[in-house]
N, C-alpha and C positions, 0 to 999 in steps of 0.2 A: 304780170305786165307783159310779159312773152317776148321773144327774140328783139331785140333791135335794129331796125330797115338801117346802115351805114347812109344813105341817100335822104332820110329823112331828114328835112330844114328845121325841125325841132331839135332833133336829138339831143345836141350839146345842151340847150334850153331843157329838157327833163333829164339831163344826165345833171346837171347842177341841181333841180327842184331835187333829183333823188336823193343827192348827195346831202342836202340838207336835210329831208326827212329822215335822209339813215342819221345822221346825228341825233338831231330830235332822240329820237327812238332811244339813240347809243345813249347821251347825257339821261333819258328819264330811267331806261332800264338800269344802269351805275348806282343811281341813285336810288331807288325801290331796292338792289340789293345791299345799299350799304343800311338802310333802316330793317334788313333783315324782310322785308314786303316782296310777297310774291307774285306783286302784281308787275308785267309787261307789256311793252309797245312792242306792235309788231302791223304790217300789212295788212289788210282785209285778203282773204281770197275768195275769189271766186269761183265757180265751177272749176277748182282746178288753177286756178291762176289770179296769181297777184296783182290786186290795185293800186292806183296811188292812194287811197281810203287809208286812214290809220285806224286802226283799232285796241282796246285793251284786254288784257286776258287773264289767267291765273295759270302757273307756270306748276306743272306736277312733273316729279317727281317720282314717279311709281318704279321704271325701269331702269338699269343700265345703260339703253338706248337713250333716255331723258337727260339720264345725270351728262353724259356726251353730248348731248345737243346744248346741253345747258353750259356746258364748261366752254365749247367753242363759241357760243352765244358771248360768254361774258369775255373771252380773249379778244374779241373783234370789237365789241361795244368799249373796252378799253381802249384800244387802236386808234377804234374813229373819234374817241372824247381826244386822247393825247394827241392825233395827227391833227384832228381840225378838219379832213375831208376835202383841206385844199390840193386839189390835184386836177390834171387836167381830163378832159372827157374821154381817150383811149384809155387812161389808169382806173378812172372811173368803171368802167366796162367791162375790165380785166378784171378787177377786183368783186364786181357784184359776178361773175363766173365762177372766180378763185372760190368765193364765199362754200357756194353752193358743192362745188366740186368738194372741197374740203372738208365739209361737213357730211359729207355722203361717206367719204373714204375711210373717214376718222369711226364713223358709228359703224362700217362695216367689218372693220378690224375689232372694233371694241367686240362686239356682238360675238365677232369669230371666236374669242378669248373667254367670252363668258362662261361660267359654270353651266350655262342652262345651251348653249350651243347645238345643235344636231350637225355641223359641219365636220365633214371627215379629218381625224386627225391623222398623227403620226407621231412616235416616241421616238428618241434619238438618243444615242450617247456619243462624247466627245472621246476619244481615244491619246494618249498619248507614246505614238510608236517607238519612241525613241527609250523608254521603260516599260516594256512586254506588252504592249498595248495597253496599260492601266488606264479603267474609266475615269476620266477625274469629273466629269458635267453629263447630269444626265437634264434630258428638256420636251416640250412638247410644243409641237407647230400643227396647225391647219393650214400653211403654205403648199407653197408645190414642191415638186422635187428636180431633182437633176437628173439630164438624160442616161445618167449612170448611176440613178437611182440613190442617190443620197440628199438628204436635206436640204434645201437652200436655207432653211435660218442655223441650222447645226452648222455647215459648214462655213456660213457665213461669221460666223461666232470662233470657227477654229483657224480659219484666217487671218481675219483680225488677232489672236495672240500669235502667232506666226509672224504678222507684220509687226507686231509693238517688240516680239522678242529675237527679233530679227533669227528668227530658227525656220527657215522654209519646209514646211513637211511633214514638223513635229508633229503638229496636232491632224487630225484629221473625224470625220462627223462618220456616224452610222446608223444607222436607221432601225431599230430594233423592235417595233409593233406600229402596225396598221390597222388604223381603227375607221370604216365606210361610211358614210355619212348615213344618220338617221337618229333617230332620238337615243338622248343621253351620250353621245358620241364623247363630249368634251368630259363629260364626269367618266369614263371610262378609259379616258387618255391620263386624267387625273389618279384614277386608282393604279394603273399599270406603275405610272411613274414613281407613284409612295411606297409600292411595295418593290420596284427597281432599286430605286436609292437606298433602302434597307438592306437591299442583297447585297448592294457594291458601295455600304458605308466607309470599311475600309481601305476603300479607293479611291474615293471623290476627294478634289481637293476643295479645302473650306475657303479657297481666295478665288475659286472659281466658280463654286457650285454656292448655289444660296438657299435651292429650299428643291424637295419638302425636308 
């Protein structure tokens, strides 16, 4: 369907038609999932871009990527069945952006996290200084890092018990393998990790640490 001209004397006029076909859409696809049917409404596209055409399809399945598309598919189609879609035309607008955006971020994370991944990781352990540095959480991120070289999800993680245990300091993240991005990257962030937590079983604590 492509950008929206704000000056178009339409707009508000297809921003309501759309608003009702995304319902459409939301109530028939609710429904094909609750009889267990994989059939779907969805837009026609065209070269690359969306019409107002509705079309039917068959929803697979195969990927990681899918099961993600398919689960914020079904969060939003329940949304628009419970809200009703009454909203006015700047919510409207905002929300068919929100859709998109979100659904991009969400399958780019998932994807990062996959087993099957080539994104560069990194292995971490959480430290607790205040008993000889014992590891208690060992973890693995395809995030970035800090300009002083440590985790942003490690540390992010040792923070958070810091703030819940009001102990500023205690914990702290470490970065212990770097793995460059290219194939197999994520299963080899995952091997480091299984044979880490073996070494430092005696360390890990079981109210922190979950797996492997």
């Amino acid at each position: 369907m492509g950008p929206d001209d704000p000056n178009d004397p339409f707009l508000f006029a297809r921003l309501i038609y759309t608003a009702w076909k995304d319902t459409e859409h939301a109530i028939y696809n609710t429904a094909a999932r609750a009889i267990g049917s994989d059939s779907r409404m969805r837009y026609r596209t065209v070269d690359g871009s969306e019409t107002f055409e509705t079309e039917l399809y068959s929803v697979q399945l195969n990927t990681i990527e899918d099961v993600a598309e398919e689960l914020i598919s079904t969060g939003l189609d329940l949304a628009a069945v419970s809200s009703g879609k009454i909203v006015d035309g700047n919510t409207l607008l905002s929300t068919t952006e929100s859709k998109g955006s979100a659904s991009r971020e969400v399958k780019e994370i998932i994807h990062a996290n996959s087993k099957l991944s080539d994104k560069a990781q990194h292995n971490y352990n959480i430290l607790d200084t205040w008993f000889d540095n014992k590891r208690v959480k060992t973890g693995i991120s395809s995030g970035k890092e800090t300009k002083d070289g440590k985790s942003y999800r490690g540390q992010s993680q040792a923070n958070k018990w810091n703030k819940e245990d009001e102990t500023p300091g205690k914990y702290v993240s470490e970065i212990v393998n770097r793995i460059p991005e290219g194939k197999g990257a994520r299963l080899k962030a995952l091997d480091y990790e299984s044979k880490d937590a073996k070494k430092l079983l005696d360390q890990l604590d079981p109210t922190r640490h979950k797996r492997p």
